[in-house]
C-alpha positions as CSV (number, residue, x, y, z in Angstrom):
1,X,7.5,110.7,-18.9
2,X,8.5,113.2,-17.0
3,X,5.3,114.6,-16.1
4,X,3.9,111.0,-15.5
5,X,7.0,111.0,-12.6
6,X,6.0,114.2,-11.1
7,X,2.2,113.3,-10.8
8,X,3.2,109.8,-9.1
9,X,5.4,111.8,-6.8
10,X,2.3,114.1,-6.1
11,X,0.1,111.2,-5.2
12,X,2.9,109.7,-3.1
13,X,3.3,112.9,-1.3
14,X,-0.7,113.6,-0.5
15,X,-0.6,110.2,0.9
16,X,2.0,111.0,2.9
17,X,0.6,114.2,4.2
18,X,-2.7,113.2,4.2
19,X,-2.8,109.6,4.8
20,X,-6.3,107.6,4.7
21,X,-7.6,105.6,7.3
22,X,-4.5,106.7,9.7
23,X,-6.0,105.7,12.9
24,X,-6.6,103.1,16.1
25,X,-9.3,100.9,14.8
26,X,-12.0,100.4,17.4
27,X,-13.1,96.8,17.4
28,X,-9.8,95.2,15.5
29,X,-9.4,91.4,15.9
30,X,-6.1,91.0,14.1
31,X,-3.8,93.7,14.8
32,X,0.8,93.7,14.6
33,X,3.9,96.1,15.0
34,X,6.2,96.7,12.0
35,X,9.9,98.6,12.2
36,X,12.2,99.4,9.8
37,X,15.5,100.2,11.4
38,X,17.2,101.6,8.4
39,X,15.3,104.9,8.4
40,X,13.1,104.4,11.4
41,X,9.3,103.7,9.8
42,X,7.0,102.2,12.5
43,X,3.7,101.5,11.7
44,X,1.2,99.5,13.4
45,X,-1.7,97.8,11.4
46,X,-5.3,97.4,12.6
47,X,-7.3,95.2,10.6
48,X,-11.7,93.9,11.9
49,X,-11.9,90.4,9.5
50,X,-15.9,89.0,9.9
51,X,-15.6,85.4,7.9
52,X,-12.7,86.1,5.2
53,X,-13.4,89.4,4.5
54,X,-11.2,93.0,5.4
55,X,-14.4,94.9,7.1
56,X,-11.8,97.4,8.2
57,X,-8.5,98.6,8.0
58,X,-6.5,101.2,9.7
59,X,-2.8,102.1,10.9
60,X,-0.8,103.9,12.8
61,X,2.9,105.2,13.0
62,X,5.3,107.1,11.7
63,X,7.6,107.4,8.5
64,X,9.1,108.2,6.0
65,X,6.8,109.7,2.9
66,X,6.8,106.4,1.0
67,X,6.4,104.4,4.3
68,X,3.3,106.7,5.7
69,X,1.6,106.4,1.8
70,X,1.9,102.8,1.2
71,X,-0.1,102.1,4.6
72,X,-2.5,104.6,3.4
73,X,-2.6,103.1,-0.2
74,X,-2.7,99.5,1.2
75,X,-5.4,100.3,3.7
76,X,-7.7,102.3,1.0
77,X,-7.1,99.0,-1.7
78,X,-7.7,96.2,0.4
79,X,-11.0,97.6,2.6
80,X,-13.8,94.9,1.5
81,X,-11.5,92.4,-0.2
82,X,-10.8,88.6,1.8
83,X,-8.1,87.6,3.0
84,X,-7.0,85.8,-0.4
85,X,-7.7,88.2,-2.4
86,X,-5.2,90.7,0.3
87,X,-2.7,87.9,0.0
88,X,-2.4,88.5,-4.1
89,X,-2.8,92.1,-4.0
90,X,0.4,91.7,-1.8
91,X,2.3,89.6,-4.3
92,X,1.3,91.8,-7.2
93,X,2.9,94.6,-5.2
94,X,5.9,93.2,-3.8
95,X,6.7,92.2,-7.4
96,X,6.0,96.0,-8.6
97,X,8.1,97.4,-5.6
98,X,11.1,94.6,-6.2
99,X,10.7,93.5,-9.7
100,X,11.2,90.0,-8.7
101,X,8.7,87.6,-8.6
102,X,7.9,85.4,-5.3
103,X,7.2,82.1,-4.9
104,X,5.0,79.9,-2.2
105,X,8.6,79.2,-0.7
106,X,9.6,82.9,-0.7
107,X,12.6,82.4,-3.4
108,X,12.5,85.3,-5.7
109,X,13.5,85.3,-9.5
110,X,14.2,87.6,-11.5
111,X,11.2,89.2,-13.5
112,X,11.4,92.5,-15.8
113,X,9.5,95.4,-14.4
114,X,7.4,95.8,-17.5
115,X,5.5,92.2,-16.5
116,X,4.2,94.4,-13.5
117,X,0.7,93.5,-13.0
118,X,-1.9,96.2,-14.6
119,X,-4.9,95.9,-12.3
120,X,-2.7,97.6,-9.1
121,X,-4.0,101.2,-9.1
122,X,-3.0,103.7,-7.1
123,X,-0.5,101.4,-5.8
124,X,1.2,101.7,-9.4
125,X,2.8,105.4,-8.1
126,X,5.1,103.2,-5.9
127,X,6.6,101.4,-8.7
128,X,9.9,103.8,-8.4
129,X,11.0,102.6,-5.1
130,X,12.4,99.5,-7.0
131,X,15.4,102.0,-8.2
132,X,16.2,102.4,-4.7
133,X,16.6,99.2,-3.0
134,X,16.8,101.0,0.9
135,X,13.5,102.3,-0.4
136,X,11.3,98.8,-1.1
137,X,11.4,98.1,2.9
138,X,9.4,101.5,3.5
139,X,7.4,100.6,0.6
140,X,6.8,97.3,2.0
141,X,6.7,97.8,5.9
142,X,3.0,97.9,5.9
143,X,2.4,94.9,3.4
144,X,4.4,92.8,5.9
145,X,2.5,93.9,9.0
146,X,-0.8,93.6,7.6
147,X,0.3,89.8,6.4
148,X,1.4,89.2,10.3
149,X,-1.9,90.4,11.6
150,X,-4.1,88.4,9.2
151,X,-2.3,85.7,9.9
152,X,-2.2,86.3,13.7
153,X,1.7,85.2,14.6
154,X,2.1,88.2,17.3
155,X,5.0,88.8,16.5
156,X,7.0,92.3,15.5
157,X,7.9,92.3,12.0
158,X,11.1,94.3,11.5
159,X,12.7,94.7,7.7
160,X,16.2,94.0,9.2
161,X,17.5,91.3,8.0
């Protein structure tokens, strides 16, 4: 197990590093701000949507490690997928991150982290930020700007609640 840990934090920390698709996207239609006041994270997500589909995705910002690698993570799964298919990938991760599960009204219940969803990938390294609960919000800064933009509200997301 312990090995299994140190190559998640590996991939967590080349992400961070080395994040993918970290830049302005050139010919974005759906674009938001994100901000998470507890540590800082700021990240702003670029997405170019022709019909349903994710043509494109990029970001920008800094963070913290986990913050910087989700966006990179999220940016690398979701290229090519529609809009519907982002919007499960999202609740598939929130409920790896939080091991709760959401529903439509976003009321959580409680769900055992084992009943994590299999088909997450890389995404899977990120499944320790649920033992740190000031952790899920730079985890999930990303997810939650990338929802805004898709969905075109304008409006700053910030994980302070």
């Amino acid at each position: 197990m312990s090995d299994l840990r140190e190559l998640y934090q590996e991939v967590i920390l080349d992400h961070g590093k080395r994040p993918r698709n970290f830049r302005a996207l050139e010919g974005a239609d759906r674009t938001a701000e994100g901000y998470n006041p507890l540590c800082g994270d700021k990240v702003r997500v670029y997405a170019k949507v022709a019909g349903d589909v994710i043509e494109d995705l990029a970001f920008q910002g800094a963070g913290c490690a986990i913050s910087t690698a989700s966006a990179s993570m999220m940016t690398s799964a979701l290229k090519g997928k529609t809009v519907a298919e982002a919007e499960r990938l999202f609740g598939r991760f929130h409920r790896l991150i939080t091991g709760r599960a959401s529903g439509a009204t976003g009321a959580t219940e409680a769900r055992p982290a084992a009943a994590a969803d299999d088909d997450l990938g890389d995404l899977v390294v990120l499944a320790g930020v649920r033992e740190f609960p000031m952790r899920v919000k730079c985890a999930s800064l990303a997810w939650h700007t990338l929802r805004a933009a898709l969905h075109s509200d304008g409006a700053t997301v910030s994980t302070e609640e």
